[in-house]
C-alpha positions as CSV (number, residue, x, y, z in Angstrom):
1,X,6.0,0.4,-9.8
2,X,8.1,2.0,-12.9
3,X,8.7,5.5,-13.2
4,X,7.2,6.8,-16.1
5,X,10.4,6.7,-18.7
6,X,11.3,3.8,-16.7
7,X,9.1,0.6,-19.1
8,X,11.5,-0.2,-21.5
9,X,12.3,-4.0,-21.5
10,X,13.8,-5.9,-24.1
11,X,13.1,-3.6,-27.0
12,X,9.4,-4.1,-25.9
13,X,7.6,-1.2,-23.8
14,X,5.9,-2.5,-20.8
15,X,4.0,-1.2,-17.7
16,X,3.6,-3.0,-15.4
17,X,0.6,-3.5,-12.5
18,X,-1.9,-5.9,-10.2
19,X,-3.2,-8.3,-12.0
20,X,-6.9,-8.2,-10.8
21,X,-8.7,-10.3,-13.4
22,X,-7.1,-13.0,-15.7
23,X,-6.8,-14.0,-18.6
24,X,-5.0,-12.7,-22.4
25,X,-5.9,-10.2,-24.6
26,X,-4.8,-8.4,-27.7
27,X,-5.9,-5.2,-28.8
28,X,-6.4,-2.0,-30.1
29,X,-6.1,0.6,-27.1
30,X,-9.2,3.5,-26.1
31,X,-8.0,5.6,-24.0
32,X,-10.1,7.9,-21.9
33,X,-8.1,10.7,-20.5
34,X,-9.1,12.9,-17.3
35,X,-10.1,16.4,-18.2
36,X,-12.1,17.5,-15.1
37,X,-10.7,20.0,-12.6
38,X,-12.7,21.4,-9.7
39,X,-11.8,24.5,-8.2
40,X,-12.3,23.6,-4.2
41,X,-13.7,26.8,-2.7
42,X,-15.7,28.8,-5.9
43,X,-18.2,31.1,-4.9
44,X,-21.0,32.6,-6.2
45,X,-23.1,35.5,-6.3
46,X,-26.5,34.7,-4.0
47,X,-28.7,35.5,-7.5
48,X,-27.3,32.4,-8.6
49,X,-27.9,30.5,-5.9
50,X,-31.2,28.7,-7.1
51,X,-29.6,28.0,-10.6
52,X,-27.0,26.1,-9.0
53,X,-29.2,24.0,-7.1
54,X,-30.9,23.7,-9.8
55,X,-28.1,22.1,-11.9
56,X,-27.0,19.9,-9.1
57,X,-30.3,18.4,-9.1
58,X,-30.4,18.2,-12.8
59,X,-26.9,16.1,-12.9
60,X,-28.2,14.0,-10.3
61,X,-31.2,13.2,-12.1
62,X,-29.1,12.5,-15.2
63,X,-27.0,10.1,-13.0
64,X,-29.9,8.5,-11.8
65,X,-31.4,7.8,-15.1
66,X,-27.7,6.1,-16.5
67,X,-27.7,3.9,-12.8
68,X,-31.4,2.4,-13.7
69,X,-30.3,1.8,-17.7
70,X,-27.5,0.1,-16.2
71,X,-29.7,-1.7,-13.8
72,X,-32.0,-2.9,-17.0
73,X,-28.8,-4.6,-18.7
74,X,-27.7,-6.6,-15.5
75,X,-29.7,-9.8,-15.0
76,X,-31.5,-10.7,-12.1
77,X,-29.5,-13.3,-10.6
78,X,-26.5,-11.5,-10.6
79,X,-27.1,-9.7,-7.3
80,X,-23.6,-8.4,-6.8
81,X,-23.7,-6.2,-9.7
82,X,-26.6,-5.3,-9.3
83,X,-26.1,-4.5,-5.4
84,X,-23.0,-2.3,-6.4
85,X,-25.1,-0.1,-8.3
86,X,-28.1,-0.2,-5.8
87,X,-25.5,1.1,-3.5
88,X,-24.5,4.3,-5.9
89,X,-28.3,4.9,-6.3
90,X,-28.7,4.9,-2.6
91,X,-26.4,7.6,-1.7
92,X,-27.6,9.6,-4.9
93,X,-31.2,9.3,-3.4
94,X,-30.5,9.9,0.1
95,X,-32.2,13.1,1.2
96,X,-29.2,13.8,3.7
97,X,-26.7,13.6,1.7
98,X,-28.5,15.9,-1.0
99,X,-29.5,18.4,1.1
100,X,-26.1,18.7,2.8
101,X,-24.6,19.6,-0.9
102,X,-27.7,22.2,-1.2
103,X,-26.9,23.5,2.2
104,X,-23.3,24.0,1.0
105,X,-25.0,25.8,-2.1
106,X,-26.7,28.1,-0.1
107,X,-23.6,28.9,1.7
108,X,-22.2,30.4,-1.5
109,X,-20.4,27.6,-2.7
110,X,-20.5,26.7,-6.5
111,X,-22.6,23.0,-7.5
112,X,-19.2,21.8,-8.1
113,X,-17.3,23.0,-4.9
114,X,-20.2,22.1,-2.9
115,X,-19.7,18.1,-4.3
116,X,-16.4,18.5,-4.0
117,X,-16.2,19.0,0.1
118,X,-19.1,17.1,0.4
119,X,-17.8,13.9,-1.0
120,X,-14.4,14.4,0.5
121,X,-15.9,14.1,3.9
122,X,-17.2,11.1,3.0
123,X,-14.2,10.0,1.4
124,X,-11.9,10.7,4.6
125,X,-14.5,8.8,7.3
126,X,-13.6,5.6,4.4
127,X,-9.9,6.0,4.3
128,X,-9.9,5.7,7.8
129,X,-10.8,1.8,7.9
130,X,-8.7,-0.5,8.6
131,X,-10.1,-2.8,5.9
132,X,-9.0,-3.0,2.5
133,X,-12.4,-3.4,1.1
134,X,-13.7,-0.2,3.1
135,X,-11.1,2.1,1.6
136,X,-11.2,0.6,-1.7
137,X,-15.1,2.2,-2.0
138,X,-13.3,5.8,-1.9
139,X,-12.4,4.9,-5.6
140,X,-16.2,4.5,-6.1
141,X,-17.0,7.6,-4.6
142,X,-14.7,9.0,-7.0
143,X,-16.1,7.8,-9.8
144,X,-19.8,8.8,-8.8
145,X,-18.4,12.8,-7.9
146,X,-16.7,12.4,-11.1
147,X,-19.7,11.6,-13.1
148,X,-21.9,14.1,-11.1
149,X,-19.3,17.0,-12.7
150,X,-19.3,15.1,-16.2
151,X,-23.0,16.1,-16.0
152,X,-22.9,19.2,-14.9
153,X,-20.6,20.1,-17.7
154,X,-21.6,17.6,-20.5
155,X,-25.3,16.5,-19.8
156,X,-25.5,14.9,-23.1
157,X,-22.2,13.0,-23.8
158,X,-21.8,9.8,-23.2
159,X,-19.0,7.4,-24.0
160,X,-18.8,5.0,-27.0
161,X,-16.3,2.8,-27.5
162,X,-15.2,0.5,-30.5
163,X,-15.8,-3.3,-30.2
164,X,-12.8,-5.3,-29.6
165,X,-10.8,-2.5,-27.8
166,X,-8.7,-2.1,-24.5
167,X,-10.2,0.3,-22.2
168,X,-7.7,2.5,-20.6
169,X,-9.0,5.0,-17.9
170,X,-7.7,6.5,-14.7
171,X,-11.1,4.9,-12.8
172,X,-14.2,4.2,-14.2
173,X,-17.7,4.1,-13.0
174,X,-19.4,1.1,-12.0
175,X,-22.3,2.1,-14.9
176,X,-19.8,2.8,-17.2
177,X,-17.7,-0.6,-16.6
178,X,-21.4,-2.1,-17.2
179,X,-22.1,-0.1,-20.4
180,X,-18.6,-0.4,-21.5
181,X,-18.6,-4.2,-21.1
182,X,-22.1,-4.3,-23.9
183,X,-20.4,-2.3,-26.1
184,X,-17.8,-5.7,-26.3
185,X,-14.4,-4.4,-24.8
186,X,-11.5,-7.2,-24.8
187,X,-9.8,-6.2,-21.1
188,X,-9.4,-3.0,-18.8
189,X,-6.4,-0.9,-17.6
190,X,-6.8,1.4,-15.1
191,X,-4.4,3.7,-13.0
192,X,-6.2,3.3,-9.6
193,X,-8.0,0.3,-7.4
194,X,-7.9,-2.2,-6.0
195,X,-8.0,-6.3,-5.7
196,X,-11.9,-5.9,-3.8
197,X,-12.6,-2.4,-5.8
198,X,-15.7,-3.0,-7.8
199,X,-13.9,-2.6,-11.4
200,X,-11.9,-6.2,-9.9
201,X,-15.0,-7.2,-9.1
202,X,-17.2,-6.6,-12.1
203,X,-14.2,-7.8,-14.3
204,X,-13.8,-10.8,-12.6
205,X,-17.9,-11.4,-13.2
206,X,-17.4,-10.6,-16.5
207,X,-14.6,-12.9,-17.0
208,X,-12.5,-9.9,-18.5
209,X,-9.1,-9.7,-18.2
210,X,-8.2,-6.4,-15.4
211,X,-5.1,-5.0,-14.9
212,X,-5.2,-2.2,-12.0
213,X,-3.0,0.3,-10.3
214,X,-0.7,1.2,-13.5
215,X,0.9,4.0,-13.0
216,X,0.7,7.0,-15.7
217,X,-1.3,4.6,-18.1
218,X,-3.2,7.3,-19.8
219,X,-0.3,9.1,-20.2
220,X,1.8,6.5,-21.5
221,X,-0.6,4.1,-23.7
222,X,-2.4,6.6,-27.1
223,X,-5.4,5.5,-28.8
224,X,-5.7,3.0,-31.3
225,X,-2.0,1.6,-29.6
226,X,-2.0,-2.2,-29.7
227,X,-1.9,-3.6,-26.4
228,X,-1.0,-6.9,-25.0
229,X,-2.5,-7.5,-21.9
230,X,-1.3,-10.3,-19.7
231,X,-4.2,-10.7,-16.4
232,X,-1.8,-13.3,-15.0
233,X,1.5,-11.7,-14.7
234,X,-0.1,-8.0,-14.3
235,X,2.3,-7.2,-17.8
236,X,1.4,-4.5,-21.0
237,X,3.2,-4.7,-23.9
238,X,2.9,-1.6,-25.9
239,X,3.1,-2.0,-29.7
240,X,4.7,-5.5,-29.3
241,X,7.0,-6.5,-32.7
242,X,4.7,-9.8,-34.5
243,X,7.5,-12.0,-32.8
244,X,5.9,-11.2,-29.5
245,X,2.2,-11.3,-30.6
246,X,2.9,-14.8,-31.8
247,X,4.2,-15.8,-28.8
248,X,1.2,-14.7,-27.0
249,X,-1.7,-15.9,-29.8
250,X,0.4,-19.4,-28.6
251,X,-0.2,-18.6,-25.2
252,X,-4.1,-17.4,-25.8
253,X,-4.5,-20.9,-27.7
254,X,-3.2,-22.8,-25.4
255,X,-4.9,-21.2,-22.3
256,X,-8.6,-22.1,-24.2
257,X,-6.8,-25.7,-25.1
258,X,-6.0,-26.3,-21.2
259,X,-9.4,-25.0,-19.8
260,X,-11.7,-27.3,-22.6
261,X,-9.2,-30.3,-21.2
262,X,-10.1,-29.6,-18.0
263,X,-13.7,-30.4,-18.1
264,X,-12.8,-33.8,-18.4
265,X,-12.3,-33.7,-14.6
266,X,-16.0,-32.3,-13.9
267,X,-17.1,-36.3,-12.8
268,X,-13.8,-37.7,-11.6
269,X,-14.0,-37.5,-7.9
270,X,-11.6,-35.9,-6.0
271,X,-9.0,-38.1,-4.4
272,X,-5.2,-38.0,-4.4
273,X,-3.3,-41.1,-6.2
274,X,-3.4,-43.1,-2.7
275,X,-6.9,-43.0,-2.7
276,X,-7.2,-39.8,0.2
277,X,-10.2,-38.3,-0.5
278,X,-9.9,-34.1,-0.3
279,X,-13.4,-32.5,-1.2
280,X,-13.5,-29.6,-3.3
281,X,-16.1,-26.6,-2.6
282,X,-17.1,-23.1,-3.9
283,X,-17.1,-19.9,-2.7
284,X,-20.5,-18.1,-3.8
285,X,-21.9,-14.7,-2.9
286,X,-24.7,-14.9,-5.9
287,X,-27.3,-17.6,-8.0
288,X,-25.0,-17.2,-10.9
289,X,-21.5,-18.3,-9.0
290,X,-24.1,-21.2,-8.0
291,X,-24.9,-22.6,-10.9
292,X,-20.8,-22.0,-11.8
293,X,-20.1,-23.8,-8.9
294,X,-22.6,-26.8,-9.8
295,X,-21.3,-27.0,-13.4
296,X,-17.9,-27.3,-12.1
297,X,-18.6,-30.4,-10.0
298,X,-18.9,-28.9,-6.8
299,X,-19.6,-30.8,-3.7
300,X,-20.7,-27.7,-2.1
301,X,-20.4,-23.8,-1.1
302,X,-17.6,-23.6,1.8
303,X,-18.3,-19.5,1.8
304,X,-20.9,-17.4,1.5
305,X,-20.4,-13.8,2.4
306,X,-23.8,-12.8,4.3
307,X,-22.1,-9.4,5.3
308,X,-22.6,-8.1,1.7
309,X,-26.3,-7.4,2.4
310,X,-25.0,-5.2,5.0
311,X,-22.3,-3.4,2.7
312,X,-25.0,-3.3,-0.1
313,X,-28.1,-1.9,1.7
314,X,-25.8,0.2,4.0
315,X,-27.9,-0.9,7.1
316,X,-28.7,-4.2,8.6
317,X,-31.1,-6.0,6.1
318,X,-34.1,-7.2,8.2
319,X,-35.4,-11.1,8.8
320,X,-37.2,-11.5,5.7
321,X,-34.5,-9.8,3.3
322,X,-32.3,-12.3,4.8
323,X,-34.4,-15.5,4.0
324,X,-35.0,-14.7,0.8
325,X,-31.4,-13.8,0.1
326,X,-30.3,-17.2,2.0
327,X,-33.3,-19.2,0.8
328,X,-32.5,-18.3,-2.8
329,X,-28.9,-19.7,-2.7
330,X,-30.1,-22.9,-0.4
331,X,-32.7,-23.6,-3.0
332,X,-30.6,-23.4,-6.2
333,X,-27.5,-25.1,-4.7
334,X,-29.7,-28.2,-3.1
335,X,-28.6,-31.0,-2.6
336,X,-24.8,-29.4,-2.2
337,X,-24.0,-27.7,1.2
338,X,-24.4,-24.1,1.7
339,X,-22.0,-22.5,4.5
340,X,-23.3,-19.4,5.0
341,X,-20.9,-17.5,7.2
342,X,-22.6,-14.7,10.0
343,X,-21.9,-10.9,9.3
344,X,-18.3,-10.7,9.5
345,X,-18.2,-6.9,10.3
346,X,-17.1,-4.1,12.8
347,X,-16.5,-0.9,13.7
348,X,-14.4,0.1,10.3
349,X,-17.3,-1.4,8.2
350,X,-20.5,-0.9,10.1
351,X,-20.1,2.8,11.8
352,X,-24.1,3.1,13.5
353,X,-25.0,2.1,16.8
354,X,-21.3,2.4,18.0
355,X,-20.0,4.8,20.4
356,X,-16.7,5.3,19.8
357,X,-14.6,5.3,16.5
358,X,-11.6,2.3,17.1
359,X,-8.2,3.2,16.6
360,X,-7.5,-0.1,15.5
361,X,-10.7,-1.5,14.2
362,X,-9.0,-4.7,12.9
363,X,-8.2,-6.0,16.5
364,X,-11.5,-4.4,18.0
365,X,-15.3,-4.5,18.0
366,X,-15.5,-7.0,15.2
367,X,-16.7,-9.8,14.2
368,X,-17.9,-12.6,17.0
369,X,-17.7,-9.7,19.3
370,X,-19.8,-7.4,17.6
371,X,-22.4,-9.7,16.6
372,X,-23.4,-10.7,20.3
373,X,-23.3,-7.1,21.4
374,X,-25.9,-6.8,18.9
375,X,-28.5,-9.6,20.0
376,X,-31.6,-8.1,18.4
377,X,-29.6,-8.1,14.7
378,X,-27.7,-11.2,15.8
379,X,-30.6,-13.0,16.2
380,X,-32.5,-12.4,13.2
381,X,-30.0,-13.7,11.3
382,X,-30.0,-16.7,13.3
383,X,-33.9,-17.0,12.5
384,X,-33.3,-16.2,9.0
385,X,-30.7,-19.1,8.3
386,X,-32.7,-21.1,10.7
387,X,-36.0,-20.7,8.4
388,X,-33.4,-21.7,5.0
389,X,-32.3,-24.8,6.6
390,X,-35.9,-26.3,5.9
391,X,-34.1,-28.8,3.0
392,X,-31.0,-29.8,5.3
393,X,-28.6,-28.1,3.3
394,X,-27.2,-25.0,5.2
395,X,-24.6,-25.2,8.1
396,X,-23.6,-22.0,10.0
397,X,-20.2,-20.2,10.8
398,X,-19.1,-17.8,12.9
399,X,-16.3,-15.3,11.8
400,X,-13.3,-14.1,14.3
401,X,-14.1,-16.4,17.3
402,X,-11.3,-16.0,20.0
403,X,-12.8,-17.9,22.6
404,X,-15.2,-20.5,23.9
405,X,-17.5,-18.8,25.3
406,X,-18.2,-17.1,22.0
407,X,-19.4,-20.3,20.9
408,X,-21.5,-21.1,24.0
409,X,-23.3,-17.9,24.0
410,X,-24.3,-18.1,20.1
411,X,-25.5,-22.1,20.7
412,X,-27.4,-20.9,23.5
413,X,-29.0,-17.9,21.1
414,X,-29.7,-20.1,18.1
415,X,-31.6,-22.4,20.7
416,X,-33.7,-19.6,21.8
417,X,-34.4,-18.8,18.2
418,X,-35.7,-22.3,17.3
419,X,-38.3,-22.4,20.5
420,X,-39.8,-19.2,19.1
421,X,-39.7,-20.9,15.7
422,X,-41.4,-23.8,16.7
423,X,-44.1,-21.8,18.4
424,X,-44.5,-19.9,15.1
425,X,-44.9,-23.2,13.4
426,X,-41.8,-22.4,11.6
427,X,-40.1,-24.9,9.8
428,X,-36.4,-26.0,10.1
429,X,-33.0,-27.9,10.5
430,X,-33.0,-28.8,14.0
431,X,-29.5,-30.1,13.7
432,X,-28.3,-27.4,11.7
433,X,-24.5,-27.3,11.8
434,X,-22.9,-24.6,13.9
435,X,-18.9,-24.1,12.7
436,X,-16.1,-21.5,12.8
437,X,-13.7,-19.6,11.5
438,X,-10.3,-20.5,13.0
439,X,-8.6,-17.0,12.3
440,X,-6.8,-16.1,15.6
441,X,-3.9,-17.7,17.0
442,X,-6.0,-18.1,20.6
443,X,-8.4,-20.2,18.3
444,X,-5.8,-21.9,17.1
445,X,-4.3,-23.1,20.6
446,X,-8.0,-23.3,21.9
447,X,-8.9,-25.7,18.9
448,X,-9.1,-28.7,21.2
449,X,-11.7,-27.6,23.2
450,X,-13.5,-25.6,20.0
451,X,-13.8,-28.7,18.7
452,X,-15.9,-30.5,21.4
453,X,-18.3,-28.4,20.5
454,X,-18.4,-27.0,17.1
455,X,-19.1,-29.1,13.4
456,X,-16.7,-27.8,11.7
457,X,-13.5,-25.7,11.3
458,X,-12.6,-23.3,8.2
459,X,-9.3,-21.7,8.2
460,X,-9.0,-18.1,7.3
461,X,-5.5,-18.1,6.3
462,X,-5.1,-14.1,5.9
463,X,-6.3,-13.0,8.9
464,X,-4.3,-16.3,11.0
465,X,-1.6,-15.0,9.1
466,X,-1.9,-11.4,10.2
467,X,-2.4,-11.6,13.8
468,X,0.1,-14.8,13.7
469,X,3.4,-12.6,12.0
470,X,2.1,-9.2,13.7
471,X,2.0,-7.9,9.9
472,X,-1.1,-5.3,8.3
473,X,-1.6,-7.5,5.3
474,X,-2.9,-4.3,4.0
475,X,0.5,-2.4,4.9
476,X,2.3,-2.1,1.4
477,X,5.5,-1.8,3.2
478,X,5.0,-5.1,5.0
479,X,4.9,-6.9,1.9
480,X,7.4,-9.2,2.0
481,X,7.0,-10.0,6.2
482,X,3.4,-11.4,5.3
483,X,4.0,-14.8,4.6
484,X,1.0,-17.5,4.4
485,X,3.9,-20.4,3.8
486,X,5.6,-19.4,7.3
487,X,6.8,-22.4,9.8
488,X,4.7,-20.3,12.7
489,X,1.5,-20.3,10.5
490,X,1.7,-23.5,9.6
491,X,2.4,-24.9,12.8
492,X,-0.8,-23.5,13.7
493,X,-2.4,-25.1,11.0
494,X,-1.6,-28.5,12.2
495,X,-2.6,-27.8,15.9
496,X,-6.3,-27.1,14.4
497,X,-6.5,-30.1,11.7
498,X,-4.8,-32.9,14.8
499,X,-7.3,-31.2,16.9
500,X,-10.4,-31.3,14.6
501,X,-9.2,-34.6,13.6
502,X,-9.2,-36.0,17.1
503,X,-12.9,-35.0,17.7
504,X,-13.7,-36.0,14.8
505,X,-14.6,-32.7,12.4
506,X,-13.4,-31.6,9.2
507,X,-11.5,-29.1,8.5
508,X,-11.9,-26.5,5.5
509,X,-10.1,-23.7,3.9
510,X,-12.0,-21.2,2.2
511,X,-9.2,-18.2,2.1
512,X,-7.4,-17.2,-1.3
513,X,-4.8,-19.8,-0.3
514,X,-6.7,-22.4,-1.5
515,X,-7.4,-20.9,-5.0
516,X,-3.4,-20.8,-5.7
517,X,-2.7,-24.6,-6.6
518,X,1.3,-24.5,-5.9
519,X,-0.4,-24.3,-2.3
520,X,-2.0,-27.7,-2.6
521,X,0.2,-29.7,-1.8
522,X,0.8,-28.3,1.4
523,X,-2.8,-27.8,2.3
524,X,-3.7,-31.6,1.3
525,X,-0.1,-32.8,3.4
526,X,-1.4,-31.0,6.3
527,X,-4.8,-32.9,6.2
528,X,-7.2,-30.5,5.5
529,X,-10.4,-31.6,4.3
530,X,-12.4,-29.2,2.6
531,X,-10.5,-26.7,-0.1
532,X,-13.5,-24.3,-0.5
533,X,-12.1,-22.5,-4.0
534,X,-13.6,-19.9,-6.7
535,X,-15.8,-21.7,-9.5
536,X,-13.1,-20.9,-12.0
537,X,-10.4,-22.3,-10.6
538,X,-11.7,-25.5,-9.5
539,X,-11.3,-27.5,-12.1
540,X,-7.3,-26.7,-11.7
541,X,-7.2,-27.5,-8.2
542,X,-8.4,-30.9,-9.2
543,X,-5.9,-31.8,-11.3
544,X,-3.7,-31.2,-9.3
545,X,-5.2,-33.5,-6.1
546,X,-5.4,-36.4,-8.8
547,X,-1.4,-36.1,-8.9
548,X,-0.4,-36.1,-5.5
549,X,0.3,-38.2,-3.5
550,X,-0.9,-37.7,0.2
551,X,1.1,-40.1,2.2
552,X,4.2,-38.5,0.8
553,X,3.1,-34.8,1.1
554,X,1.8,-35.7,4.7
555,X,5.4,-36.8,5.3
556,X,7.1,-34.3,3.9
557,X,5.3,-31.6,5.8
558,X,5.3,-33.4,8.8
559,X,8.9,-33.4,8.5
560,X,9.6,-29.6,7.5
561,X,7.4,-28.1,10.5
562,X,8.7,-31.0,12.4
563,X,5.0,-31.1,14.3
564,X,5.7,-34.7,15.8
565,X,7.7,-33.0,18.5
566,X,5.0,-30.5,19.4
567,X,1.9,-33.3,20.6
C-alpha cells in the first residue's frame, strides 16, 4: 500500500486498494471523518452510577430502533442482508452481553469504558481464528461499539448524504451501508475490511462498486472531491484532468455495451467449438441470487453455503429452520439442481460444545470431522435436506473429507435418517445424491476409491491449494507462494477428474477460480465438468467456453503438467 505522500502518478493522484466490488463510477466525494475517542479506563463517582446505566441502555435502544428501520427497507428474500443485521441485533439483545457492560458499570467504569473493554474481549476471541471470514466480523464489531458511542454522544444525529456521491469512511455500519445505499450513493471507499466483511458483501448485493483497505482515505480524499473509482483494478483518481474522465465515461460506456451483448448468450448452450459440453452453475446463498442465477441461464446451484445459518443465528439452527431455509431455495430453483453443501465449520467458527481452543483450527476439528462428532446436529441436517429433496432436485456435499471412512459413516447416518422418515411418513429423495468436496491432497490421492462411492466431486481450489503449497492463504506475507496455477495443484487436479472420470462422476468447481475467466481454459483442458460460478459473471464465462477449443486446451495441459507419465 502507498504511503500517504506517496499517490502521485502521472500528474493524476491515486490511492490505491482491494477491489471488493466492481464496477465504474464517477463522483462527487462525502467524506465521513472519525471523531470519536474513548478514554479506556474512565471512572466515575458511584452517584452516577445509575445514570450511566441508564445512558447505555438508552444508546442501545437507539441502536435497536435504527437495526429494525433498516430491517423494514431490506426485502424479504434477501436473507443475507437481512441475517447480517439479525446478527447485530442479537448481540445488542443478548442479556449476557448487556449485563456484563452493566456489571462493568457498577464497577466504576464510565458507559463508554465499560463498551470499550467489553467489546474488546469479544474482539480478541475473533482475531484469534484462523479464518478470514471470522476475523473479518471484528470490523463489525467495530462498527456496532462505534455506533453505541455515536449514541451516547449524539442520540439525534443521523447521517445524510447527497445523491450521486462517493462515500468515504474509515468503516461503516451494516445499517448505515443500508441507509446509505437509499439515499442513492454511486460506490464506497473505506480504510478497513475485508473481501468476506459485510461492507464487500452488501456492496456486492447492491451491485455497487467497493473499494476496501485504502490507506489514509479520509485523510487524503475532502468533500465534494471528484472521484474516479475503478472496482476492477482497486484504483482512485483524485480530481482527474477531463482527459482522464473521458477515458473512463468510454470505459463506463463500454462496460454497460459489453454486459447488454452478453445476454445474447442467456439460451445458447454451453459447449466449446468441438462440441465438448462444460455445464455452467451458480453459486447461491439466498432466493434473490436464485432468481439471478435462473435469469442468467443457469443449469443449476453448484454451492450453497448452509453454514451461514449457523454464522447468522450464532447457534445451530434446528430441523425445521433448516427445511424451510433449504426448502425455500429447492422450491424457487426447481427444476435446476440445488447442491447444498453440509456445515462447513469448526473450532475457529463454532466455539460451543468444544473442549479445547485449537492452535491451528484450520488443520483441526473442522469440517467432516466436526460434523460426525456432532451426530445429534449432524443428523438433523441430514433430515432437513432429506425432507427438501421431496421434488428431486437437491444433492448433498460434504466439506473437508480426508478419508473414506468419512464417507461411509455419513451414508450409513443419512440411511438411518430416511428409516425414521419413512416411519414418520415423511416424504423424500430416496436417491438423493451424496458428493464431496475434494479439498485435501489425501482426497486428492484417495479420489479413486472416493469415487466408488460418492456422486459427485467439487473442487475447492483454495483450500487444495493451501494444504497442497503449505501456504496460509490468509498470511499476507505469503502472497505471492499461494499459487492456484501451480504444476503441484494442478497435478492434483487431474488425479481427481481421471479418477472421477473412470467411475464415471462429474466433476465441479465451485471455488473463486472458476469465476476468473483467464482460468477457463485450464479448467475446461483439464476436463472438469461443472464451473459452478457467481450469477454475475456467468454470462462471461460463457463466452468464453463458446471460443475454445477443448481438444486443443486438453492437449495443451496435458502436455504442460505432463500427466500422461503419472497413470
Amino acid at each position: 500500500m502507498e504511503n500517504v505522500n506517496d499517490f502521485q502518478i502521472s500528474g493524476e493522484k491515486v490511492l490505491k486498494g482491494i477491489p471488493a466490488s466492481s464496477g465504474i463510477e464517477i463522483g462527487e466525494a462525502f467524506v465521513i471523518k472519525p471523531d470519536i475517542f474513548i478514554e479506556e479506563n474512565l471512572t466515575i463517582p458511584s452517584d452516577d452510577i445509575e445514570n450511566e446505566i441508564k445512558k447505555f441502555l438508552d444508546a442501545k435502544n437507539k441502536y435497536l430502533e435504527e437495526i429494525s428501520l433498516a430491517l423494514s427497507k431490506v426485502p424479504l428474500e434477501s436473507k443475507e442482508l437481512r441475517g447480517i443485521l439479525a446478527t447485530n441485533q442479537m448481540l445488542l439483545e443478548d442479556p449476557i452481553f448487556t449485563d456484563e457492560i452493566i456489571k462493568s458499570i457498577r464497577n466504576g467504569l464510565s458507559s463508554e469504558s465499560a463498551i470499550l473493554l467489553n467489546f474488546e474481549k469479544q474482539k480478541q476471541f475473533l482475531r484469534q481464528s484462523s479464518d478470514q471470514v471470522f476475523r473479518d466480523r471484528t470490523i463489525e464489531l467495530d462498527n456496532i461499539e462505534k455506533r453505541l458511542y455515536f449514541y451516547l454522544k449524539q442520540p439525534e444525529f443521523s447521517i445524510k448524504i447527497k445523491n450521486n456521491t462517493i462515500l468515504v469512511v474509515q468503516s461503516i455500519s451494516t445499517t448505515d451501508l443500508i441507509n446509505a445505499h437509499s439515499q442513492g450513493i454511486k460506490a464506497i471507499i473505506t480504510e478497513f475490511g475485508g473481501m468476506t466483511s459485510h461492507i464487500a458483501i452488501l456492496a456486492r448485493s447492491f451491485k455497487m462498486p467497493a473499494i476496501i483497505s485504502v490507506n489514509h482515505a479520509t485523510s487524503i480524499i475532502h468533500n465534494s472531491q471528484r472521484l474516479i473509482v475503478d472496482g476492477y483494478t482497486g484504483e482512485i483518481f483524485i480530481e482527474p484532468n477531463e482527459e482522464l474522465i473521458e477515458v473512463y465515461q468510454e470505459k463506463i460506456k463500454r462496460e454497460k455495451e459489453y454486459k447488454e451483448s452478453l445476454s445474447k448468450f442467456i439460451e445458447i448452450p454451453s459447449y466449446t467449438r468441438d462440441h465438448h459440453k462444460v455445464s455452467l452453475w451458480c453459486n447461491a446463498n439466498n432466493s434473490e441470487e436464485v432468481r439471478q442465477s435462473f435469469l442468467n441461464g443457469a443449469e443449476g446451484l453448484g454451492l450453497v453455503r448452509t453454514e451461514h445459518l449457523v454464522i447468522s443465528l450464532d447457534r445451530f439452527p434446528n430441523e425445521e429452520e433448516q427445511y424451510e431455509y433449504y426448502n425455500e431455495i429447492a422450491q424457487i430453483a426447481y427444476p435446476m439442481k440445488v447442491t447444498l453443501r453440509a456445515f462447513d465449520i469448526g473450532t475457529d467458527k463454532y466455539s460451543k460444545h468444544i473442549a479445547k481452543r485449537e492452535e491451528n483450527p484450520a488443520l483441526g476439528f473442522r469440517g467432516i470431522r466436526f460434523l460426525l462428532s456432532q451426530r445429534d446436529y449432524f443428523k438433523s441436517q441430514l433430515r432437513a435436506v432429506l425432507r427438501a429433496s421431496r421434488n428431486k432436485n437437491v444433492r448433498f456435499m460434504l466439506p473437508m473429507v480426508s478419508t473414506v471412512e468419512e464417507v461411509i459413516q455419513t451414508q450409513a447416518l443419512m440411511n438411518e435418517c430416511k428409516k425414521e422418515l419413512e416411519k414418520e411418513g415423511e416424504t423424500f429423495d430416496n436417491n438423493l445424491e451424496l458428493g464431496i468436496m475434494i479439498e485435501t491432497p489425501s482426497a486428492a490421492l484417495l479420489s479413486d476409491e472416493l469415487a466408488k462411492i460418492c456422486a459427485f466431486f467439487s473442487i475447492g481450489t483454495n483450500d487444495l491449494t493451501q494444504y497442497t503449497l503449505a501456504v496460509d492463504r490468509d498470511n499476507e506475507l505469503l502472497v505471492d507462494y499461494f499459487n492456484p496455477f501451480s504444476k503441484s495443484v494442478l497435478r492434483l487436479m487431474s488425479i481427481i477428474v481421471k479418477s472421477a472420470h473412470k467411475n464415471n462422476i462429474p466433476v465441479a468447481i465451485c471455488g473463486e477460480m472458476a469465476n476468473h475467466p483467464a482460468a477457463t481454459p485450464i479448467l475446461v483442458g483439464l476436463g472438469i465438468d461443472e464451473l459452478s460460478v457467481s450469477p454475475s459473471v456467468l454470462l462471461e464465462i460463457k463466452q468464453t467456453i463458446l471460443n475454445l477449443n477443448y481438444e486443443d486446451t486438453n492437449r495443451n495441459i496435458n502436455n504442460m503438467l505432463q500427466v500422461n507419465n503419472l497413470f
